[in-house]
C-alpha positions as CSV (number, residue, x, y, z in Angstrom):
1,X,-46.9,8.2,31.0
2,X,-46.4,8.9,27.3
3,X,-45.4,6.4,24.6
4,X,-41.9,5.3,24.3
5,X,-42.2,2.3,21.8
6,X,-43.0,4.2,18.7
7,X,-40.2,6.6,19.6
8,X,-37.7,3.6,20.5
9,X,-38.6,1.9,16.9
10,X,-38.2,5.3,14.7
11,X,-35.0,6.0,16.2
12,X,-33.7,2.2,14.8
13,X,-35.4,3.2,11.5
14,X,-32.1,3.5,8.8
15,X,-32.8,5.7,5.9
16,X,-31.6,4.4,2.1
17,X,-31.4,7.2,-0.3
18,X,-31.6,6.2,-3.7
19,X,-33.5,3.2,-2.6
20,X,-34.6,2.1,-6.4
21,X,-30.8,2.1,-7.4
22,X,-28.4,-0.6,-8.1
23,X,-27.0,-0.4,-4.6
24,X,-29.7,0.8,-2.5
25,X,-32.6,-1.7,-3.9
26,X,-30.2,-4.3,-2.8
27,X,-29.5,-2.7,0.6
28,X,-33.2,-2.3,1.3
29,X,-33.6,-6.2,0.6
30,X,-31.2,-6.9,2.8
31,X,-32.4,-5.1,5.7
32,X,-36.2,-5.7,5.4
33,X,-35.0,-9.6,5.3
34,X,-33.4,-8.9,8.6
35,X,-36.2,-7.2,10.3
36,X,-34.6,-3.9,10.3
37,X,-36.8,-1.0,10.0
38,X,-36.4,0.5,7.1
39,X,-36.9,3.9,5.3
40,X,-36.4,4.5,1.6
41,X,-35.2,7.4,0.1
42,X,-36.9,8.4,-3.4
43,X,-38.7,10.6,-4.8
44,X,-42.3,8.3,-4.7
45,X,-41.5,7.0,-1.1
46,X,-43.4,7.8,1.9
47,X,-42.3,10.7,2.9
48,X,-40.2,11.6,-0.3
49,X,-37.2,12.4,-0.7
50,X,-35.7,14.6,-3.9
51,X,-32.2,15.6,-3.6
52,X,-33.6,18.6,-5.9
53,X,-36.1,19.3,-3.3
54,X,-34.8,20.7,0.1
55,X,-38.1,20.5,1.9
56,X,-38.1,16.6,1.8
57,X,-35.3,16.5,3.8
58,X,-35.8,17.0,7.1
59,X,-39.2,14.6,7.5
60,X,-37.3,11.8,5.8
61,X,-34.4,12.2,8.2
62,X,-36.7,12.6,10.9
63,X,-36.6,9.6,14.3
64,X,-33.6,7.8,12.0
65,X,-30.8,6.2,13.1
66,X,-28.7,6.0,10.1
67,X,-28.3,7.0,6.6
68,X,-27.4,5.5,3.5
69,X,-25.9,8.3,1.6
70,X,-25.9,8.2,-2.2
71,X,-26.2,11.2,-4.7
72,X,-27.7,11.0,-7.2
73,X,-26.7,11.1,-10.7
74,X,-22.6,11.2,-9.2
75,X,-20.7,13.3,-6.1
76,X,-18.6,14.5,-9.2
77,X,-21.1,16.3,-10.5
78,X,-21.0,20.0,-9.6
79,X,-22.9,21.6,-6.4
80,X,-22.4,17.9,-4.7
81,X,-20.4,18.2,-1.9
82,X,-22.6,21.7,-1.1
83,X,-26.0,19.4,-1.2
84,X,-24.4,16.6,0.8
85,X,-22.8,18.4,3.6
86,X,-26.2,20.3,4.2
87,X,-28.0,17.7,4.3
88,X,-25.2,15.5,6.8
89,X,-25.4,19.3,8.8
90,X,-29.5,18.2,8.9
91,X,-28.8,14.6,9.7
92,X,-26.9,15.3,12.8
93,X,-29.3,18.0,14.1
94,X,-31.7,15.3,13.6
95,X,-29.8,12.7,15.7
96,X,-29.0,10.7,13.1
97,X,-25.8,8.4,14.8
98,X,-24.0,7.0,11.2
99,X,-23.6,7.9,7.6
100,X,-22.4,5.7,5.0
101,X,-21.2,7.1,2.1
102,X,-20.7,5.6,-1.4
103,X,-18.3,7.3,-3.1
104,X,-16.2,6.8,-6.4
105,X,-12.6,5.4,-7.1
106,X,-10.2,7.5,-9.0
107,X,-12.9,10.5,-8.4
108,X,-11.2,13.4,-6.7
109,X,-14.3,15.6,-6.8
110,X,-16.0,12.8,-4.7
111,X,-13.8,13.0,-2.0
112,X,-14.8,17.2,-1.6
113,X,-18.1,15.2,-0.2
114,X,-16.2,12.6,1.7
115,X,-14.3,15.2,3.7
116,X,-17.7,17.0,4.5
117,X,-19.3,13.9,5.6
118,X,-16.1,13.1,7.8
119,X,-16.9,16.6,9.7
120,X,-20.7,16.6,10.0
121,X,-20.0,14.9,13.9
122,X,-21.6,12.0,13.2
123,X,-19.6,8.1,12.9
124,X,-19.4,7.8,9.5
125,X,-18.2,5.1,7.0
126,X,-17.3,5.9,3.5
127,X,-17.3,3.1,0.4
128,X,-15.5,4.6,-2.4
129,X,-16.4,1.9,-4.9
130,X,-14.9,0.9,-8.3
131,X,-17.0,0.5,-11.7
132,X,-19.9,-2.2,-10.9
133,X,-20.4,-5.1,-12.9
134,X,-24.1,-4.4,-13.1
135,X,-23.9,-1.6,-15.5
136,X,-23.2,-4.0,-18.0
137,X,-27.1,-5.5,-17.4
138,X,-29.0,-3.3,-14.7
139,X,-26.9,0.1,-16.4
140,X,-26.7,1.9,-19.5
141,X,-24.4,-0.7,-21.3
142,X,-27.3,-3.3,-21.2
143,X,-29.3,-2.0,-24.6
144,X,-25.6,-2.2,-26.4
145,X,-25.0,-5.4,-24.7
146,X,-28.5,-6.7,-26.5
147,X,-27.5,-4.9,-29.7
148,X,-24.1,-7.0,-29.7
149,X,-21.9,-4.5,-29.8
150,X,-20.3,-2.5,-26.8
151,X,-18.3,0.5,-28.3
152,X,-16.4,2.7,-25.5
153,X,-13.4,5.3,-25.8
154,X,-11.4,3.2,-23.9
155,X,-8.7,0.7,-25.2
156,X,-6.3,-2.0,-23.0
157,X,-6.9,0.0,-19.8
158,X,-7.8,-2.4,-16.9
159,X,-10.5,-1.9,-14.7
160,X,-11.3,-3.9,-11.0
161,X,-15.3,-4.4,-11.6
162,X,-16.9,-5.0,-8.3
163,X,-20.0,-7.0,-7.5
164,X,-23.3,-4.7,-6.5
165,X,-24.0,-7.5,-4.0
166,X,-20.4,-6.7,-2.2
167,X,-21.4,-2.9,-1.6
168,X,-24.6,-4.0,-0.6
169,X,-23.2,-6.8,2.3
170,X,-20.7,-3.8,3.2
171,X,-23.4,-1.2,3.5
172,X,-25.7,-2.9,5.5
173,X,-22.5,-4.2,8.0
174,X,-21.7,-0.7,8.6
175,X,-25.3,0.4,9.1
176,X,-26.2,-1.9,11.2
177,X,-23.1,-3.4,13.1
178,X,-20.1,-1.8,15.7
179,X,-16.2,-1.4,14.1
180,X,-17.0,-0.1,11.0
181,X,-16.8,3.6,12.1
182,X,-13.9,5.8,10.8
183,X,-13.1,3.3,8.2
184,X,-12.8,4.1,4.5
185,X,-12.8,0.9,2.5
186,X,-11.9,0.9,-1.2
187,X,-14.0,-1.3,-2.7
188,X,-12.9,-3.4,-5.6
189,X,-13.5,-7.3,-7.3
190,X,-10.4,-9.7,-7.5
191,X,-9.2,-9.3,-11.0
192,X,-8.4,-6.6,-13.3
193,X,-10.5,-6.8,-16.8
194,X,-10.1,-4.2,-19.8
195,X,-13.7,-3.8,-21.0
196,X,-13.1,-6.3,-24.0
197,X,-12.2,-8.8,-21.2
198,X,-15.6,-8.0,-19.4
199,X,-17.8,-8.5,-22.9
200,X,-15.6,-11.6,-23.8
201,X,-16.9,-13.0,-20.9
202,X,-20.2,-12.1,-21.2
203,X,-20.6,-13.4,-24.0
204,X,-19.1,-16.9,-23.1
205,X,-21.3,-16.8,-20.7
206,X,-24.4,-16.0,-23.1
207,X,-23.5,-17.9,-25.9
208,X,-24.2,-15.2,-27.9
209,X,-21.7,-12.7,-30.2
210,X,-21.4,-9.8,-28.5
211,X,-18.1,-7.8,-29.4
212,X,-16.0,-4.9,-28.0
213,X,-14.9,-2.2,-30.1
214,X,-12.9,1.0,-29.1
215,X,-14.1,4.0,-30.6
216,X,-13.4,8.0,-30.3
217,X,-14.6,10.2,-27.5
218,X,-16.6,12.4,-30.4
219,X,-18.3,9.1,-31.6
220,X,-18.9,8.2,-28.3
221,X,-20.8,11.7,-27.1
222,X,-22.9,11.1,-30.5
223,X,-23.9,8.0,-29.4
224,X,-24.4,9.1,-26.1
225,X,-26.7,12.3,-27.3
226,X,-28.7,9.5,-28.8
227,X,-29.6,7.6,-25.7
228,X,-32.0,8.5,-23.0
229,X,-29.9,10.2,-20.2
230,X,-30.5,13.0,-18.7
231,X,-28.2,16.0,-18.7
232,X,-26.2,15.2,-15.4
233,X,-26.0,11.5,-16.4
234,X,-24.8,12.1,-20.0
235,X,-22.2,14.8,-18.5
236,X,-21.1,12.2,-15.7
237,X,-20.9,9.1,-18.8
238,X,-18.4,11.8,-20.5
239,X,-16.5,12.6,-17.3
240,X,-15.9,9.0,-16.4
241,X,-14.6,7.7,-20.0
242,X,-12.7,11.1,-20.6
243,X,-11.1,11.6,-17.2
244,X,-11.7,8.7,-14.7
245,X,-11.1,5.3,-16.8
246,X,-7.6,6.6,-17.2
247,X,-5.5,3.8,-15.8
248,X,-5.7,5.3,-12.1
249,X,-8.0,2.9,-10.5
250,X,-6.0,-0.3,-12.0
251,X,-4.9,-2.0,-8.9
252,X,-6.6,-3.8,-6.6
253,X,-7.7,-3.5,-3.0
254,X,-8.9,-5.3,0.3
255,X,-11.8,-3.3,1.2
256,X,-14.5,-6.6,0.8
257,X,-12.1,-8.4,2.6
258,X,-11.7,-6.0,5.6
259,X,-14.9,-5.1,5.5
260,X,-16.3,-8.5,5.4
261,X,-13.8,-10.8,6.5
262,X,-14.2,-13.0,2.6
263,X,-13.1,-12.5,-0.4
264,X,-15.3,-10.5,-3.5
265,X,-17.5,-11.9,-5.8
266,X,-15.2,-12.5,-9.1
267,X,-16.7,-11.2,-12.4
268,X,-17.4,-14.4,-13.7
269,X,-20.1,-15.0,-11.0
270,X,-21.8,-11.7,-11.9
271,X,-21.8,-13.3,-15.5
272,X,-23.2,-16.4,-14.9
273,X,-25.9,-14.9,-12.6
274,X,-26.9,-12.3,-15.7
275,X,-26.7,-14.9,-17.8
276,X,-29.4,-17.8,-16.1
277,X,-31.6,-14.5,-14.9
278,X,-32.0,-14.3,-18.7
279,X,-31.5,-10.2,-18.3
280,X,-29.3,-10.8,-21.7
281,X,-32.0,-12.7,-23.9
282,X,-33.3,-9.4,-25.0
């Protein structure tokens, strides 16, 4: 008679692409601390996995249950949707039962990738997230942050930061729980904060001066060609300050709360958390 319980514990395995990330570190925490068996998605994982590299694919996806799906640098960047709906085709060939999907609010190129997901035939949930507070200390805001001064081309425009740690508890619900299937949940925090709100409050909650000042879209992409992005990150830093932070995404939602059945985290706990981690003291 051959061996079932390897099979039977490969096909509960869920699969977190971009497991190093801000959201899917946190998502592989969560379900290693609930005895979940867990795959991550990278590049130096076991087996790999490189979006860049189509051979990785299938033996990542293979005897998995369900999928974490983030792309990596954005789902606006160009040739997105064509890599994630090839490799949601795979998944389902594979067997794989659910896809999650973090997407972007206010991006309309993400949602080419959304609509692909949606007809790969497999239950899928999509989280189309707002900005996250952690850019301002696990992102590329942290070094100017340090440096005391946060300089973006964007003025009084209001922005609903959300809480990595709320994507993370949604995630994980629709990975590994029933009712989440179908659902599209707009993900947002409970206040609305212009980025000199957000770095006022950082740095009450340093102690330290660290100011806000707006400055030009050409200053800006100098600054930016100074920094250490790659190509598609620099291009998707651009896109985001030049098309996306436009006002569109300034309103708030109740994805956390349907989602999770609580409130979201509020800014101001993201700060003080930075803060005591000492993240800030440089």
């Amino acid at each position: 008679m051959p061996d079932m319980t390897n099979h039977a514990q490969d096909r509960s395995t869920i699969l977190v692409l971009g497991a190093t990330g801000k959201t899917g570190r946190r998502i592989v925490e969560r379900l290693q601390a609930r005895g979940v068996p867990t795959r991550a998605g990278s590049r130096t994982a076991q087996p790999p996995f490189d979006w860049a590299d189509r051979d990785t694919w299938a033996p990542a996806l293979s005897g998995v249950a369900a999928v974490y799906l983030t792309y990596y640098p954005d789902l606006a960047v160009p040739g997105a949707p064509e890599a994630v709906g090839e490799l949601a085709r795979l998944a389902g060939e594979q067997g794989v039962q659910r896809l999650v999907l973090l997407s972007g609010r206010g991006e309309e190129e993400a949602q080419r990738s959304e609509e692909v997901v949606k007809e790969a035939g497999i239950d899928w949930t999509i989280l189309r997230s707002s900005w996250f507070d952690q850019n301002f200390s696990e992102g590329f805001l942290i070094d100017s942050v340090l440096e005391g001064a946060v300089a973006l081309p964007v003025g009084g425009v209001r922005e609903p930061f959300v809480h990595a740690d709320d994507l993370a508890d949604i995630a994980v619900a629709a990975l590994t729980e029933d009712g989440h299937a179908g659902q599209l949940y707009e993900v947002t925090g409970p206040r609305l904060l212009s980025y000199a709100d957000a770095v006022a409050e950082i740095a009450a909650a340093t102690g330290r001066d660290v100011r806000f000042e707006t400055i030009s879209m050409n200053e800006f992409e100098g600054g930016l060609a100074q920094a250490r992005l790659s190509d598609d990150e620099a291009w998707l830093v651009k896109y985001l300050f030049s098309e996306v932070m436009d006002g569109r995404n300034e309103s708030l939602t109740d994805g956390v709360q349907r989602a999770l059945g609580r409130e979201p985290r509020d800014f101001a706990d993201y700060t003080r958390e930075a803060a005591a981690s000492g993240i800030w003291n440089g």
